[in-house]
TIPA-813629 format. One record per residue (C-alpha): residue number from 1; residue in three letters; y, z, x. Coordinates in Angstrom, 1 decimal, padded with zeros to 4 digits. Each point is the difference from the previous one (the first is absolute). Example, Ala and Ser with C-alpha at 12.3 -4.5 7.8 and 13.67 -1.06 7.14 Angstrom:
REM residues 2
KOLLO	k	r	c2	c3	c1
KOLLO	1	Ala	-004.5	007.8	012.3
KOLLO	2	Ser	003.4	-000.7	001.4
END
This chain:
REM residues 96
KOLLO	k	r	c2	c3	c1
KOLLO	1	Unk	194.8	190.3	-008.3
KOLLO	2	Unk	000.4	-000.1	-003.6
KOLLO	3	Unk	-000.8	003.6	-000.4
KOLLO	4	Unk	002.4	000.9	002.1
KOLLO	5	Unk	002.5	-001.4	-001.9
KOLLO	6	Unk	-001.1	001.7	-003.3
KOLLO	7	Unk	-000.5	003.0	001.9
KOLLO	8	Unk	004.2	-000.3	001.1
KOLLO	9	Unk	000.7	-001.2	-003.6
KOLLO	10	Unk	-001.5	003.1	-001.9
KOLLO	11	Unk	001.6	001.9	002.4
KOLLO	12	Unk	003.4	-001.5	-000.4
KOLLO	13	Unk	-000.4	000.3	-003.9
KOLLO	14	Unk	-001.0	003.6	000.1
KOLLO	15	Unk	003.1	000.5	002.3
KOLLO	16	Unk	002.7	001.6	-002.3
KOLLO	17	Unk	002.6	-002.0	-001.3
KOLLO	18	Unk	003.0	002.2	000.0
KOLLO	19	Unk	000.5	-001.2	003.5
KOLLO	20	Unk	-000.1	-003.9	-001.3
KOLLO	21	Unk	002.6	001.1	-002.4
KOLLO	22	Unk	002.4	001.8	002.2
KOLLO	23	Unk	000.0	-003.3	002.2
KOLLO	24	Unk	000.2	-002.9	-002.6
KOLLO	25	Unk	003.4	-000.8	-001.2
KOLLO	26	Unk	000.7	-000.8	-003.8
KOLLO	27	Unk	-000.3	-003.9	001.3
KOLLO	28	Unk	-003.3	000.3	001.4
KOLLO	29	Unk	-001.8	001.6	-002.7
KOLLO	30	Unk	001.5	-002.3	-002.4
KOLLO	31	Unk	-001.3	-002.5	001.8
KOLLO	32	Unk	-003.2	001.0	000.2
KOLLO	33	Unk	-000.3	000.3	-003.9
KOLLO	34	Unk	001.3	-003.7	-000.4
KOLLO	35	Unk	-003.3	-001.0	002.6
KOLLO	36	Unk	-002.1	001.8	-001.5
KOLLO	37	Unk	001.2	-001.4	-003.7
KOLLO	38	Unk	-000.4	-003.4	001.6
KOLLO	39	Unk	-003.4	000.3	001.9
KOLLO	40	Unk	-001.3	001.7	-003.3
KOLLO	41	Unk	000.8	-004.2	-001.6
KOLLO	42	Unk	-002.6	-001.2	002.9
KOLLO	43	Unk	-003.4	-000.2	-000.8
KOLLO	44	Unk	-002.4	002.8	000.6
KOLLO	45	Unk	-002.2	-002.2	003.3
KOLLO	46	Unk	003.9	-001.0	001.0
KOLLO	47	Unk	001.6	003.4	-000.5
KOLLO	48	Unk	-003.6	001.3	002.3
KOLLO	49	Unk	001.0	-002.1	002.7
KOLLO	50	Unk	003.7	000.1	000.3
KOLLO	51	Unk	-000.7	003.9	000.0
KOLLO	52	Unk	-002.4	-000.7	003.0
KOLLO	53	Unk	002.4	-001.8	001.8
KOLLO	54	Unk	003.2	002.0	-000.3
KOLLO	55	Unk	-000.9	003.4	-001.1
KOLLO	56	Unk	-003.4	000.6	001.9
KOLLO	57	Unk	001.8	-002.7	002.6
KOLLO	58	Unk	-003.4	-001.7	000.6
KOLLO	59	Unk	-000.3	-003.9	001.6
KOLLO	60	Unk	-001.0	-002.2	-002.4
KOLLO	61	Unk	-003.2	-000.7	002.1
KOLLO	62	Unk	-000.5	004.0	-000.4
KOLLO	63	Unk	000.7	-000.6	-003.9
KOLLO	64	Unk	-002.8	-002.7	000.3
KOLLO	65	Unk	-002.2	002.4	001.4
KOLLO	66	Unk	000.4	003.0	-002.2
KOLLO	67	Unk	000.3	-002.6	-003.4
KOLLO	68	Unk	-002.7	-002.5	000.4
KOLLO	69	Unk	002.3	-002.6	-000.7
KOLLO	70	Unk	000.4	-002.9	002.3
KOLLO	71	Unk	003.3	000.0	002.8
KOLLO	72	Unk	001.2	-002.8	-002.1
KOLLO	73	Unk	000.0	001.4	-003.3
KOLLO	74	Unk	001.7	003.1	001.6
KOLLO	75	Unk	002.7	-001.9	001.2
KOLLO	76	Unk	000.6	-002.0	-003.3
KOLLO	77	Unk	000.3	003.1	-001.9
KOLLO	78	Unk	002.2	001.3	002.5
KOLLO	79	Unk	002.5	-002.9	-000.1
KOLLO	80	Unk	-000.7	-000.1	-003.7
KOLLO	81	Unk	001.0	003.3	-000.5
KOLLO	82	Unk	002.9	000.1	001.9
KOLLO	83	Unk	001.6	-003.1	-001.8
KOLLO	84	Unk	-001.1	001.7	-003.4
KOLLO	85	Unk	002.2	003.7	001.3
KOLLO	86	Unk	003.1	-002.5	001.3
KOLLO	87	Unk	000.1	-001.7	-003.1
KOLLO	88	Unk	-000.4	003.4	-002.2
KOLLO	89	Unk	002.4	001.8	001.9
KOLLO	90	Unk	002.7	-002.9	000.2
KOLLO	91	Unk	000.2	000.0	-003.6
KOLLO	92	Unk	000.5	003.3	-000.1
KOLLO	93	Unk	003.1	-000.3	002.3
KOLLO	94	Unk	001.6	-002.7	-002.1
KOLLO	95	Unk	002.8	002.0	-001.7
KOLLO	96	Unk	-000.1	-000.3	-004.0
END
């Protein structure tokens, strides 16, 4: 199952990305840099795993699976993680 998925994912990154670019507006790619600005905060085992879960879109009992780490400990970093982004990227919103 898993080498499915990296076999979809290398595909999908050797796609080219002209065709991403013709179809993201200003907004989204924007976007997209202030994420990635903010997951970059995280650290490395809760970057890993909020990767997992919303760029490789795996389960957290898949993320178990493929990381060795306990369903439990998935999910905390998960949660973790998430309040971490909110709070980094609310602060960023609040005009200066």
């Amino acid at each position: 199952m898993f080498e499915r998925r990296s076999r979809d994912r290398r595909a999908q990154d050797a796609a080219p990305r002209d065709l991403d670019a013709q179809t993201q507006s200003p907004t989204d790619v924007l976007d997209a840099l202030v994420v990635s600005e903010a997951m970059a905060t995280l650290p490395e085992t809760q970057r890993t795993v909020v990767s997992l879960a919303f760029y490789d879109r795996l389960t957290h009992t898949e993320i178990a699976e493929s990381t060795g780490m306990p369903l439990g400990t998935v999910k905390s970093h998960i949660r973790r993680s998430l309040e971490r982004l909110r709070s980094t990227l609310e602060v960023r919103d609040v005009p200066s």
